[in-house]
MMTF fields as JSON, N, C-alpha, C and O atoms, coordinates in Angstrom:
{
  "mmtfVersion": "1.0.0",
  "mmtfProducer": "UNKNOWN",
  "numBonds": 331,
  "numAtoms": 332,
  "numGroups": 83,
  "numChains": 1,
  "numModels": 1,
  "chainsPerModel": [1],
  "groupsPerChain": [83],
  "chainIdList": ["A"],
  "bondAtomList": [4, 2, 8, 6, 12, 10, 16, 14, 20, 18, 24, 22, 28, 26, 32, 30, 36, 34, 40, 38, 44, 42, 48, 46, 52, 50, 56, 54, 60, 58, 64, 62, 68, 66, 72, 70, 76, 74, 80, 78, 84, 82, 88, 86, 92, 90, 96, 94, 100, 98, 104, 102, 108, 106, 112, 110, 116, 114, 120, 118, 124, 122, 128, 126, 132, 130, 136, 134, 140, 138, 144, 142, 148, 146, 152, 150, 156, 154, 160, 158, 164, 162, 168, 166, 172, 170, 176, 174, 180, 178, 184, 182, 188, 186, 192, 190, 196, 194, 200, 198, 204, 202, 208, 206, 212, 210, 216, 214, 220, 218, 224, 222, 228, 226, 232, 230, 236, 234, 240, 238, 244, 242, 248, 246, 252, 250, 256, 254, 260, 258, 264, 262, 268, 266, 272, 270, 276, 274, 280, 278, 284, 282, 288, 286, 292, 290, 296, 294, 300, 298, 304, 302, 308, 306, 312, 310, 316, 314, 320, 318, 324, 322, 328, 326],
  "bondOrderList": [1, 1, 1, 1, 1, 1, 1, 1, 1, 1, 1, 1, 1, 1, 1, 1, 1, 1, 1, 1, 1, 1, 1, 1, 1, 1, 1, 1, 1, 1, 1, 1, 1, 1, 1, 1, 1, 1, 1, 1, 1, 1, 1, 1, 1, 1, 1, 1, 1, 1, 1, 1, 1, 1, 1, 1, 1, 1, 1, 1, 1, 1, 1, 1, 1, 1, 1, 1, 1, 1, 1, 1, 1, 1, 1, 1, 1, 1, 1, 1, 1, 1],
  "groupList": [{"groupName": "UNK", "atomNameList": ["N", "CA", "C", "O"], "elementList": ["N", "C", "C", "O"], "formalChargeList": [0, 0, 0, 0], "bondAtomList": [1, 0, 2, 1, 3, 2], "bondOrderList": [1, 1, 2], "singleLetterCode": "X", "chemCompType": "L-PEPTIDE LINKING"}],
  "groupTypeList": [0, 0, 0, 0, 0, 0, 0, 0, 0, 0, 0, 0, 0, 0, 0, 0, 0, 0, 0, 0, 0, 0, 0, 0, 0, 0, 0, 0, 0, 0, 0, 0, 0, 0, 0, 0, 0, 0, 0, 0, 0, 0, 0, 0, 0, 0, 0, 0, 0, 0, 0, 0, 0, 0, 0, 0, 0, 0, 0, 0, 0, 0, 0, 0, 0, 0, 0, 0, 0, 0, 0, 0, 0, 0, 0, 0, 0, 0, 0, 0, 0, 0, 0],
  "groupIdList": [1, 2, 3, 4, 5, 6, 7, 8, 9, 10, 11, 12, 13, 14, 15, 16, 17, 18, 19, 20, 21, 22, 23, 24, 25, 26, 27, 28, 29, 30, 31, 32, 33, 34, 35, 36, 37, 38, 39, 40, 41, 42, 43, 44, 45, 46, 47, 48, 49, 50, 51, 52, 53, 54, 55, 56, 57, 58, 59, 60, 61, 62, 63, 64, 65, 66, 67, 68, 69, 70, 71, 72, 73, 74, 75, 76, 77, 78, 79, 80, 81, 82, 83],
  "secStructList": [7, 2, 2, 2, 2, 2, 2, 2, 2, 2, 2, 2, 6, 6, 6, 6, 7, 2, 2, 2, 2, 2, 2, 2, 2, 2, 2, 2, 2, 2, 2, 2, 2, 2, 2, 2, 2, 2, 2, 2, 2, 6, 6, 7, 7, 1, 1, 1, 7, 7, 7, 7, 7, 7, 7, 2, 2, 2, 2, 6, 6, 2, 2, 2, 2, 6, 6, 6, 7, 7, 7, 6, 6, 2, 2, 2, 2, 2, 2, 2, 2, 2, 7],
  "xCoordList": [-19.088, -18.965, -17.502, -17.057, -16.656, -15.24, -14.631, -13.693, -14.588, -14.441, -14.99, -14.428, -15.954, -16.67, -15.549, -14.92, -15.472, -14.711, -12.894, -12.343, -12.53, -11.66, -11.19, -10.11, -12.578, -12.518, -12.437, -11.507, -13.49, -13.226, -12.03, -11.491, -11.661, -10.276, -9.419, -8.725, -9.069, -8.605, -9.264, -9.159, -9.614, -9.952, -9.102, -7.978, -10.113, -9.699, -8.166, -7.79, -7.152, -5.726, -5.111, -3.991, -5.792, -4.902, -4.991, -4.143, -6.223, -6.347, -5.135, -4.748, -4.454, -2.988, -1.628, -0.83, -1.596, -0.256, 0.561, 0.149, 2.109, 3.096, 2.277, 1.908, 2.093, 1.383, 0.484, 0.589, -0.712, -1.564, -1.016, -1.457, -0.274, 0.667, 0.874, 0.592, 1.7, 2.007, 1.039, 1.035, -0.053, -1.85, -2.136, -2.442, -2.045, -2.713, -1.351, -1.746, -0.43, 0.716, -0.205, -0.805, 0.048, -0.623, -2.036, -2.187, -3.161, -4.37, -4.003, -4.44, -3.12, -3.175, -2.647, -3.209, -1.337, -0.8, -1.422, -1.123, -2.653, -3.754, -4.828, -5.319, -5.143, -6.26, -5.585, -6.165, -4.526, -3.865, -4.07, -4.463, -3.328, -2.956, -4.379, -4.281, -5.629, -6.99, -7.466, -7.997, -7.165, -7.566, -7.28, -7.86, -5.665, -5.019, -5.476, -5.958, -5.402, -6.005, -7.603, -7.911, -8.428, -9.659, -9.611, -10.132, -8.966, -8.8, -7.831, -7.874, -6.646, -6.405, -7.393, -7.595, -7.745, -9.105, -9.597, -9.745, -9.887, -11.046, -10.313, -10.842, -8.644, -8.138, -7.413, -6.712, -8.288, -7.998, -8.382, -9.442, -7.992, -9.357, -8.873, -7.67, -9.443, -9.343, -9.384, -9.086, -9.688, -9.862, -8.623, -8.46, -7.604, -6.974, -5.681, -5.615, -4.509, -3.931, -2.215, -1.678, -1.702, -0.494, 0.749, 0.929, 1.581, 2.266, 3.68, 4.434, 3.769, 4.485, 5.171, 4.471, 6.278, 7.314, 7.783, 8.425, 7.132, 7.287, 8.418, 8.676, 9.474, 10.39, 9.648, 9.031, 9.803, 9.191, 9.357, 8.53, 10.687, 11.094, 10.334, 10.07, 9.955, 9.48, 7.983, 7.301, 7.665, 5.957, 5.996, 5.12, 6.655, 6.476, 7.271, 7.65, 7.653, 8.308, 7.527, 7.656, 6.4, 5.513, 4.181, 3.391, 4.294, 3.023, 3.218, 2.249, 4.617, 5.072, 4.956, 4.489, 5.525, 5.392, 3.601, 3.328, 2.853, 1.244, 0.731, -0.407, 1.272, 1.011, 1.496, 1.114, 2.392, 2.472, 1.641, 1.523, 1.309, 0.285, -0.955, -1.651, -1.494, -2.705, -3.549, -4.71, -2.66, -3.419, -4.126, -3.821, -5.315, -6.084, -6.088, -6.849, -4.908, -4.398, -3.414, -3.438, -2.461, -1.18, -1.779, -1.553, -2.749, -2.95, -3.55, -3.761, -3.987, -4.965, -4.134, -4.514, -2.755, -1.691, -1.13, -1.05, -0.661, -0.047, -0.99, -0.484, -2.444, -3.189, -3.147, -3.419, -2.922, -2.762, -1.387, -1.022, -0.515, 1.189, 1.05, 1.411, 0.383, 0.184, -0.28, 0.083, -1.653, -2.739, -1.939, -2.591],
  "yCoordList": [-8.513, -9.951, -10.357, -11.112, -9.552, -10.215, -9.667, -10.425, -8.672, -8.216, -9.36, -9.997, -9.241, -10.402, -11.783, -12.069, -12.571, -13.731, -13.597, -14.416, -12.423, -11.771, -11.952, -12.456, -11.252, -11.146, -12.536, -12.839, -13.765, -14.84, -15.478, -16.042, -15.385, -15.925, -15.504, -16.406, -14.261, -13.722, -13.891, -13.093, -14.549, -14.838, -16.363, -16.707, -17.054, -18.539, -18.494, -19.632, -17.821, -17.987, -17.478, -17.88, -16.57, -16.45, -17.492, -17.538, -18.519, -19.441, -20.447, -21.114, -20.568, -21.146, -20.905, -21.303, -19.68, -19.399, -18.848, -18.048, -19.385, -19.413, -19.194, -18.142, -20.61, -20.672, -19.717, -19.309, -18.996, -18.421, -17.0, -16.473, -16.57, -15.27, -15.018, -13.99, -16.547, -16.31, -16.202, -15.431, -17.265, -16.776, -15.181, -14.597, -14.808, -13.334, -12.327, -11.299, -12.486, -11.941, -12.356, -11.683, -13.14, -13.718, -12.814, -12.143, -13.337, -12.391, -10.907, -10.476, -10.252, -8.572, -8.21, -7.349, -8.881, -9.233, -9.015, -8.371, -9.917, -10.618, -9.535, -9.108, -9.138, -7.546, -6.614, -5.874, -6.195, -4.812, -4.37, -3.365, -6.378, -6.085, -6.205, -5.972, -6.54, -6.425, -5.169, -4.6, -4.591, -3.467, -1.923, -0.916, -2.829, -1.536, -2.169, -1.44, -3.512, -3.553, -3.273, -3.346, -3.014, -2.537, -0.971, -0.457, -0.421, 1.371, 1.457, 2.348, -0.029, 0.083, 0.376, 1.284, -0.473, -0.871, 0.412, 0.741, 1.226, 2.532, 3.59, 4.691, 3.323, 4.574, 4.511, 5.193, 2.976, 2.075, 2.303, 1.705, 3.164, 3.703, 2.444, 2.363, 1.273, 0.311, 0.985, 0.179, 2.334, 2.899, 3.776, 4.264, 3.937, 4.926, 4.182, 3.096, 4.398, 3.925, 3.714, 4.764, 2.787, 3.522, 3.865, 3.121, 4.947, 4.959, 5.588, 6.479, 4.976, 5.11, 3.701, 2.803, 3.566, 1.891, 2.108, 2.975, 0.748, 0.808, 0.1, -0.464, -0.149, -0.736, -1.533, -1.006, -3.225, -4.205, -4.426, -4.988, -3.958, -4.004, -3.084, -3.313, -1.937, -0.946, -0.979, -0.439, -1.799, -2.15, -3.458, -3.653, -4.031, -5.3, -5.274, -6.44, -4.788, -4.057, -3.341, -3.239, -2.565, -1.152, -2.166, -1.862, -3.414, -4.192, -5.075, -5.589, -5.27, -6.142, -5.281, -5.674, -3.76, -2.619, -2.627, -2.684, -2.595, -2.831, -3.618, -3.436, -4.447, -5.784, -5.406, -6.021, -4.282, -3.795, -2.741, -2.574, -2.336, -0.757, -1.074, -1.903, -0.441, -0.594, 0.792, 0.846, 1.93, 3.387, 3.268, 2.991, 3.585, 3.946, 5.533, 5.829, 6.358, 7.005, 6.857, 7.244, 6.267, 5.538, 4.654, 4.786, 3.543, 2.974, 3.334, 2.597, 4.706, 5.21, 6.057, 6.348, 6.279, 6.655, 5.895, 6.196, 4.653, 3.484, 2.99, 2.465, 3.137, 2.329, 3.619, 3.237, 4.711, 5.722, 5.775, 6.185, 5.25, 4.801, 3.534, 3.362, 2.697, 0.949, 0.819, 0.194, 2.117, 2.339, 3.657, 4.083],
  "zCoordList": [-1.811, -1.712, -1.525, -0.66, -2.75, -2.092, -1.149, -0.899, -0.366, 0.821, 2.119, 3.01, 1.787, 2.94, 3.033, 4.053, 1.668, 1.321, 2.315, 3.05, 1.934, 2.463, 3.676, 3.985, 4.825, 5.933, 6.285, 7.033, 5.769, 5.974, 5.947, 6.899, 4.932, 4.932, 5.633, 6.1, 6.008, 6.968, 8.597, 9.528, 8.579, 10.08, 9.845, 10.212, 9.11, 9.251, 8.948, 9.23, 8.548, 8.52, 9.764, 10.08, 10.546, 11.703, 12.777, 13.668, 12.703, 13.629, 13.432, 14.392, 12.015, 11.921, 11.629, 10.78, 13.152, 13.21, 12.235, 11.395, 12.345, 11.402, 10.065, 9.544, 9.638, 8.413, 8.14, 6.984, 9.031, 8.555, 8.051, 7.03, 8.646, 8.341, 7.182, 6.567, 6.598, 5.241, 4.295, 3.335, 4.702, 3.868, 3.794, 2.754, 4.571, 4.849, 4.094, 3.545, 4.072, 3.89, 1.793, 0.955, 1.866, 0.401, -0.318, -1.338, 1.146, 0.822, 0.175, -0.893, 1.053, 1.154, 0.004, -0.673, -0.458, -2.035, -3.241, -4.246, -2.811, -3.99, -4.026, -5.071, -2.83, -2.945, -3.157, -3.951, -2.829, -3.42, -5.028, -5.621, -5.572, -6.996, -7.885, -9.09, -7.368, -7.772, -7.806, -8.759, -6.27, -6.717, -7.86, -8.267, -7.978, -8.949, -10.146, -11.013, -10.363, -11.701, -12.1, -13.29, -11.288, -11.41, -11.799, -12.789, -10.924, -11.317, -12.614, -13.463, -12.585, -14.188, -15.369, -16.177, -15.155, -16.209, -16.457, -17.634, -15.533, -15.953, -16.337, -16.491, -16.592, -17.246, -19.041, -19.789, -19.018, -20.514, -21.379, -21.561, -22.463, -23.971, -24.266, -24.018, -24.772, -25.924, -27.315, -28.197, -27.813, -28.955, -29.347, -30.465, -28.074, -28.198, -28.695, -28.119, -29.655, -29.817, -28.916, -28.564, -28.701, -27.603, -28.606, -29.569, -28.397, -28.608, -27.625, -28.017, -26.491, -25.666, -26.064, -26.533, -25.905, -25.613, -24.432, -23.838, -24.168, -22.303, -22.228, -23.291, -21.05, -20.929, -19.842, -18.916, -20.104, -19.28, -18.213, -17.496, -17.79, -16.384, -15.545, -14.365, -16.247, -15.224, -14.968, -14.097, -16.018, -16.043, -15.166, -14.323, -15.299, -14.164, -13.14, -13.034, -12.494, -11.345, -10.778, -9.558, -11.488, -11.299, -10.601, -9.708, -11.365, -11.183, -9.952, -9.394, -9.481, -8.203, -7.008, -5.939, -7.296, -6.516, -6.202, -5.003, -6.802, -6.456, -5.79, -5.357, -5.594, -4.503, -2.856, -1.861, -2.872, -1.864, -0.977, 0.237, -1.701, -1.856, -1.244, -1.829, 0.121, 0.068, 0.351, 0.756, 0.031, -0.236, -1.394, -2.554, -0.73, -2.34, -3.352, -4.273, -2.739, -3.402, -4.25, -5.419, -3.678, -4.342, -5.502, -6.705, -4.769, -6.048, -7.013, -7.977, -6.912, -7.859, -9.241, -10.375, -8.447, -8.981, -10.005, -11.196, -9.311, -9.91, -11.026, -12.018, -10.92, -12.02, -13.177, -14.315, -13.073, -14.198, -14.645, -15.746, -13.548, -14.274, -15.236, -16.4, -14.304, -15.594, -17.185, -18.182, -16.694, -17.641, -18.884, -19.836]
}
């Protein structure tokens, strides 16, 4: 379903140019960082306790870096770096 929504939107933004670019430039952004947070999710014990201290910069940097990404190897990578 959101693939479909996707394609839609991605059609209807290239019919406006300039502007639509930056939509789609937006879209690809917005599905990248969905999809790493979905493969996040499945490498998440909620039971397990953390004891790593993350430095924030590199976790949200790591998470801006994902918005770029549209290997689903890489991101499969990146969601076991987040996770």
């Amino acid at each position: 379903m959101r693939k479909y929504q996707i394609k839609d939107d991605y059609e209807k933004a290239k019919e406006n140019g300039v502007q639509g670019v930056s939509q789609i430039e937006d879209m690809r952004k917005a599905t990248n960082l969905i999809n790493v947070g979905i493969k996040t999710s499945e490498y998440i014990d909620p039971l397990r306790e953390n004891k790593i201290d993350i430095d924030n910069d590199f976790f949200w940097n790591t998470i801006e870096h994902s918005k770029t990404v549209s290997n689903e190897e890489v991101q499969d990578l990146l969601a076991k770096i987040i996770a």
